[in-house]
N, C-alpha and C positions, 0 to 999 in steps of 0.2 A: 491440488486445488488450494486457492489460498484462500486465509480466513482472517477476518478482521474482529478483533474480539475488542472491544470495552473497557479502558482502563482498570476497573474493578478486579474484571477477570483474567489480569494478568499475572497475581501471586497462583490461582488456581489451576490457570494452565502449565504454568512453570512449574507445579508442583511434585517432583519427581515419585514421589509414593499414590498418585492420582489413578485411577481406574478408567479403563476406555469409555467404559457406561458414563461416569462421572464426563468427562471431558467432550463426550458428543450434546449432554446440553446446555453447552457454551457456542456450538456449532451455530446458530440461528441467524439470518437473513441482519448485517448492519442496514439501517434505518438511513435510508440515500439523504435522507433530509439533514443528517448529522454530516454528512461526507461534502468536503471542498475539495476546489480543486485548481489548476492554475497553470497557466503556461510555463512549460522549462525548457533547455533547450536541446538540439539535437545531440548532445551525447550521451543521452538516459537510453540510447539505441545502441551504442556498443558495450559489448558485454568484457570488455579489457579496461576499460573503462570505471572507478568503483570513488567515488570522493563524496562529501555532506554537499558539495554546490549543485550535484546532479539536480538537486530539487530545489534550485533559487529560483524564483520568481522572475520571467524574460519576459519583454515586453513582445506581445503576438504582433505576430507579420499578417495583416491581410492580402487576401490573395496570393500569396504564394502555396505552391505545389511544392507539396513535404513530399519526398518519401520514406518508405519503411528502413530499406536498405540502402 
């Protein structure tokens, strides 16, 4: 499962002497209202795949039919 944790709580989760107890309430629901988001382009779908541009900003194509694979 993944988890999106808070700037804050990123010394606390990296913390290697941290307690399971301690680290599940970091677990809680991020706030969609903080979450952006933005068109990239088709090669954030292959997994051979791994560069910082996967998530540059592409201008969306209307109407066309993406698919998965």
């Amino acid at each position: 499962m993944h988890c999106i944790l808070k700037p804050e709580s990123y010394e606390d989760w990296l913390n290697g002497d941290a307690r399971p107890a301690e680290m599940r309430n970091l677990l809680v629901p991020y706030p969609s209202s903080e979450m952006k988001s933005h068109p990239v382009g088709n090669a954030v779908n292959q997994a051979k795949v791994d560069h910082p541009d996967l998530v540059t900003r592409v201008e969306a194509t209307l109407g066309e039919n993406l698919t998965l694979f």
